[in-house]
C-alpha positions as CSV (number, residue, x, y, z in Angstrom):
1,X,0.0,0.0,0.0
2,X,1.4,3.7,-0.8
3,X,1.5,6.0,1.5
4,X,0.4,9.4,0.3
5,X,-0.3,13.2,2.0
6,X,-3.9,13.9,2.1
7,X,-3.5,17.2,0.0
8,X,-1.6,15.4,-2.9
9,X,-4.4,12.4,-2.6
10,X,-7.4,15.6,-3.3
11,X,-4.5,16.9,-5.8
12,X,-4.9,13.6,-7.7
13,X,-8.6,12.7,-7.3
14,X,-9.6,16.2,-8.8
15,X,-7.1,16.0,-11.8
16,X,-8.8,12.5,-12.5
17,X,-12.3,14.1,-12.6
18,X,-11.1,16.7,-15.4
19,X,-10.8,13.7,-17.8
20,X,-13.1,11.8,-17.0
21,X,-16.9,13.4,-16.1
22,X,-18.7,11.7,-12.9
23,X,-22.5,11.5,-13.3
24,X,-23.5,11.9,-9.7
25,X,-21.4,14.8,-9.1
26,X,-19.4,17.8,-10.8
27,X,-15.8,19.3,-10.2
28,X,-17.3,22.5,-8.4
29,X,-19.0,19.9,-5.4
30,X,-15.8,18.2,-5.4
31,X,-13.7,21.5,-4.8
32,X,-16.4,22.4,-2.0
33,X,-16.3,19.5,-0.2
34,X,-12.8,19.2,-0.2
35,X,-12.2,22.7,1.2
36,X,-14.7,22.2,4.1
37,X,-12.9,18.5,4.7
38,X,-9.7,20.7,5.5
39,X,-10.7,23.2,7.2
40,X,-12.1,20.4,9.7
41,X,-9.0,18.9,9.5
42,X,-7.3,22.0,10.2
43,X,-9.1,24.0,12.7
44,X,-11.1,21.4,14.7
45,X,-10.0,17.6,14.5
46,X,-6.8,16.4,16.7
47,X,-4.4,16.1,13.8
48,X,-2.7,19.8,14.3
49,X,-1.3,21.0,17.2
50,X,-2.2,24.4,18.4
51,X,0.0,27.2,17.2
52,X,1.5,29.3,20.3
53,X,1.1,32.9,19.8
54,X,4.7,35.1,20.4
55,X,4.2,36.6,24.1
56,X,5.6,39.4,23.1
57,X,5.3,40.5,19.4
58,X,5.7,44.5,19.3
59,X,2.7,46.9,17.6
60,X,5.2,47.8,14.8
61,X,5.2,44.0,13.9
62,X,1.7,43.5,14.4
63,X,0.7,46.8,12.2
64,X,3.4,45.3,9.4
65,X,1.8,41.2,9.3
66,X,-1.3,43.0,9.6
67,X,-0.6,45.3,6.2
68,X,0.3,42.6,4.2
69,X,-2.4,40.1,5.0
70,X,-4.9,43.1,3.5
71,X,-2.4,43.6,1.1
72,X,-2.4,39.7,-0.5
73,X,-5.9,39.9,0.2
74,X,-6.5,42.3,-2.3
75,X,-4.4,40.9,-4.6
76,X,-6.6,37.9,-4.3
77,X,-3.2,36.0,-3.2
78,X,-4.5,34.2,-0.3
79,X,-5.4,30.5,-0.2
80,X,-9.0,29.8,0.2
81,X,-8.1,26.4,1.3
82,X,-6.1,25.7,4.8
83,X,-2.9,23.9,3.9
84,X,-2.8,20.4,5.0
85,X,0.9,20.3,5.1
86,X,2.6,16.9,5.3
87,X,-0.7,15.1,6.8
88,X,-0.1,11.8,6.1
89,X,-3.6,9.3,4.8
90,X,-2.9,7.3,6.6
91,X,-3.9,8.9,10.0
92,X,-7.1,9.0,9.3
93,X,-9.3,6.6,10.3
94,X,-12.9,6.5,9.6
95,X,-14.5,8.7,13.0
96,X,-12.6,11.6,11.1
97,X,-15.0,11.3,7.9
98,X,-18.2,10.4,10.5
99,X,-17.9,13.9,12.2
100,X,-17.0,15.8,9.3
101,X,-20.4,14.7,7.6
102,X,-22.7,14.3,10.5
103,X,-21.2,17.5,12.9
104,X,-19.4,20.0,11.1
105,X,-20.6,20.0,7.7
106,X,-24.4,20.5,9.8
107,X,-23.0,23.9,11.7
108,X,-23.1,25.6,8.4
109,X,-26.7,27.7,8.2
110,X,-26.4,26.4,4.4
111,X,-26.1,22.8,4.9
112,X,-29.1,21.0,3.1
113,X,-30.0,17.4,2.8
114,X,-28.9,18.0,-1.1
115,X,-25.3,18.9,0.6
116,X,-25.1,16.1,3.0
117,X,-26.0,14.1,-0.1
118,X,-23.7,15.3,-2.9
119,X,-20.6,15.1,-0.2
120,X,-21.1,11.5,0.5
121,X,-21.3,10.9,-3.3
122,X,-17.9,12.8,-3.3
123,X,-16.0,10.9,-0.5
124,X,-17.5,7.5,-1.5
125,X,-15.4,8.3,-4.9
126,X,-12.5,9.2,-3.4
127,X,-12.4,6.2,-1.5
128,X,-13.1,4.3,-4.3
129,X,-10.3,6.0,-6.6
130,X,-8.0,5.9,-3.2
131,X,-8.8,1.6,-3.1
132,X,-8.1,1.9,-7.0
133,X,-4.3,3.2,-6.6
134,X,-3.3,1.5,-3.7
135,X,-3.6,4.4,-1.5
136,X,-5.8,2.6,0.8
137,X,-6.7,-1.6,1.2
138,X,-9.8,-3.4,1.2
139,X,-10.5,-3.0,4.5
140,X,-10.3,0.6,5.3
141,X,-12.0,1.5,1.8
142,X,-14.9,-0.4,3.5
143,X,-14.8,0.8,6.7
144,X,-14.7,4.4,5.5
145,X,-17.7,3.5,2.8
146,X,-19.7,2.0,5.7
147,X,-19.7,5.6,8.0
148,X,-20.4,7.3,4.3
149,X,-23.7,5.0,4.0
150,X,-24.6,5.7,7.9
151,X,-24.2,8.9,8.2
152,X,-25.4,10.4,4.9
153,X,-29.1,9.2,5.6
154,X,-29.5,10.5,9.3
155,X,-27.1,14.0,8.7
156,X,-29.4,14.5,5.7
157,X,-32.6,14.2,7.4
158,X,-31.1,16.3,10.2
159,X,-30.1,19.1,8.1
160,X,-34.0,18.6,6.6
161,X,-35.0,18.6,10.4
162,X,-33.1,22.1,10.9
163,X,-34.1,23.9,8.3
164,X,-38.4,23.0,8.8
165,X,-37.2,24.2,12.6
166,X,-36.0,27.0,11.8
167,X,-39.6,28.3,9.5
168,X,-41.6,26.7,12.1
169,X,-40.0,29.1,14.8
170,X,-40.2,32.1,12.6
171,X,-44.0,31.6,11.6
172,X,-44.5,31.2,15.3
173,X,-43.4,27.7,16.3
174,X,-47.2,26.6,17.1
175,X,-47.8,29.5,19.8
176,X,-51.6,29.3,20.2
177,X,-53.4,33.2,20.3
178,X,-54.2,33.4,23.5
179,X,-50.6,32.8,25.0
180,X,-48.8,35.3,22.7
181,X,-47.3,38.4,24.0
182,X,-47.0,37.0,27.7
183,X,-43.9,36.7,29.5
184,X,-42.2,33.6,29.8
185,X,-41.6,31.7,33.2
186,X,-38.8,29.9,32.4
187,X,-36.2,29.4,30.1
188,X,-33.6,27.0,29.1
189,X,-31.2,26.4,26.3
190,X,-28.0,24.4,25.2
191,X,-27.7,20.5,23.6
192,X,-31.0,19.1,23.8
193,X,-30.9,15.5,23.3
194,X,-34.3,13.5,21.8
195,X,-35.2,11.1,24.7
196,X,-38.6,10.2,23.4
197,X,-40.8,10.2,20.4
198,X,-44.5,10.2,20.3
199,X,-45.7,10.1,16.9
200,X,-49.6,9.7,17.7
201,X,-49.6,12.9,20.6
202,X,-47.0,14.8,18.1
203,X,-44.8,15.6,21.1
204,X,-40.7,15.3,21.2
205,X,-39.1,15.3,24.9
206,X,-36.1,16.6,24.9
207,X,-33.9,16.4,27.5
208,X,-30.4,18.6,28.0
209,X,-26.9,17.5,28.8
210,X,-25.0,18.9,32.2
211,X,-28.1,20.8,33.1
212,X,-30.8,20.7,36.5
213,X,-33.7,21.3,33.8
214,X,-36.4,19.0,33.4
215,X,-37.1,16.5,30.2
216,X,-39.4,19.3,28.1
217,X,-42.1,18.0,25.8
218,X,-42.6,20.2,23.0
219,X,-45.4,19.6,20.3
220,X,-44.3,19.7,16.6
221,X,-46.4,19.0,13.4
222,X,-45.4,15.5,12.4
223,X,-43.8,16.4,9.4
224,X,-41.2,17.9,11.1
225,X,-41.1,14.9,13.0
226,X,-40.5,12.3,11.0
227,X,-37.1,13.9,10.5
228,X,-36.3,13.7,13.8
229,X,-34.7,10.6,15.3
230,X,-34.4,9.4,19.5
231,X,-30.7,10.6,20.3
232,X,-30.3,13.6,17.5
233,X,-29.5,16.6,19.5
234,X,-30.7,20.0,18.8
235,X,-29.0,23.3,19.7
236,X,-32.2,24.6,21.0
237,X,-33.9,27.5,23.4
238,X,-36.9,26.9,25.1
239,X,-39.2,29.0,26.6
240,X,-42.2,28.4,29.2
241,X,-45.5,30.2,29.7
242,X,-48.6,29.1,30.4
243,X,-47.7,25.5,31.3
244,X,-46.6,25.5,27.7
245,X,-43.0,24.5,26.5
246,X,-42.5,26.3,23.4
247,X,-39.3,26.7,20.9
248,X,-37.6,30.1,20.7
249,X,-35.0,29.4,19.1
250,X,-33.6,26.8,16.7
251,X,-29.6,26.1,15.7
252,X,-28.6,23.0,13.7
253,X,-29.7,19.7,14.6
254,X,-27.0,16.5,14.9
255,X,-27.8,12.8,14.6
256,X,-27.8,10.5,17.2
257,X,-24.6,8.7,15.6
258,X,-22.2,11.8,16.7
259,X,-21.9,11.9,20.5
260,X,-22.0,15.6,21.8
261,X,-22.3,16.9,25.1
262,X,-23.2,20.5,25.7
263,X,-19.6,21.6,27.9
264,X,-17.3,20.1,24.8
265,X,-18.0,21.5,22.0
266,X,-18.6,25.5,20.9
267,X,-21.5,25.6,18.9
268,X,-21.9,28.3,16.3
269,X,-24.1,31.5,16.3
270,X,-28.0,30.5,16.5
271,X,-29.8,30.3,13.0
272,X,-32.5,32.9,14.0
């Protein structure tokens, strides 16, 4: 088996695809993917250690990195694309592919069940093309196509899930007449995790990580529910009035297949 950087791996897969058309995807969603898979890489798996800032760097320096940053940034000479270095493929294992999919590709207010889609598509052809030039063996190629097929299916629905969410909280999130304008009684917000379904009362309880707060029930039309699944966790804030548990506000929603816990990770801006 070769072993081969990540970045010249990309470098090879994309110069294959300008020969050769792919039916279920096109260069432009191979580009995209690829720059969001090392950027995760990058910024937020365990592969690269933290860089130390100087302790004591002096305004004149500062004020001179700082010009010419803006001054290759007009020139359009910056690299959209973090640089991967001298990451080898071989460190990465399938979990790296499973949380890049089903966690961070999901914190982006554009990701769509079409996105979720098109970059499985795109990773299950690299693995393929990888498994074709020896760059990975049977086993791995398998491994890593197995996450792909698990993940694509319950990410996509949870990016679906976000996104009906997010319109059902702006239109009002089912706030019946008589309850609107009053003041809340309680609030909570953070990782919600699904620990019950109810399909025939329509109601979702959701209970939150590293918090005193009570399981809340919260009634959603069951077309929003039937893209929700029991462990998917929702970046969520809750408001009570009324007896009433109602949404406020909505961020992404993650499957039940990538572990979170409200202390560990730093969850983006809220969608609303």
């Amino acid at each position: 088996m070769t072993d081969i950087k990540v970045q010249d791996a990309m470098d090879q897969f994309l110069d294959s695809l300008c020969k050769h058309e792919h039916e279920a995807f096109q260069q432009q969603d191979v580009e995209a993917c690829f720059e969001m898979l090392a950027e995760f890489l990058v910024y937020y798996s365990n592969l690269f250690p933290d860089q130390e800032e100087p302790e004591d760097i002096s305004l004149d320096d500062w004020e001179e990195a700082l010009e010419g940053y803006v001054e290759k940034l007009f020139e359009g000479d910056m690299e959209r694309t973090p640089d991967l270095g001298g990451l080898s493929l071989m460190t990465l294992d399938a979990e790296y592919f499973r949380d890049f999919l089903g966690w961070y590709v999901l914190r982006e207010p554009s990701a769509s069940s079409v996105m979720v889609k098109t970059f499985s598509k795109v990773l299950q052809a690299w693995a393929l093309f990888m498994r074709q030039h020896n760059f990975l063996n049977d086993v791995q190629k398998t491994e890593l196509c197995a996450v792909l097929d698990e993940v694509a299916i319950s990410a996509g629905d949870a990016a679906t899930a976000a996104h009906l969410l997010l319109y059902y909280v702006r239109l009002g999130g089912g706030v019946a007449p008589r309850l609107r304008g009053k003041r809340f009684d309680a609030f909570v917000e953070g990782h919600a995790r699904i620990e019950r379904l109810d399909m025939n009362q329509n109601t979702v309880f959701l209970g939150f990580d590293n918090q005193d707060a009570p399981v809340v029930p919260i009634v959603l039309p069951l077309e929003i529910m039937n893209y929700l699944h029991l462990g998917d966790v929702l970046d969520v804030e809750m408001g009570q009035r009324g007896g009433q548990w109602i949404m406020v506000d909505i961020g992404p929603v993650y499957p039940s297949c990538i572990y979170m816990e409200a202390d560990e990770l730093k969850v983006p801006d809220k969608l609303t």
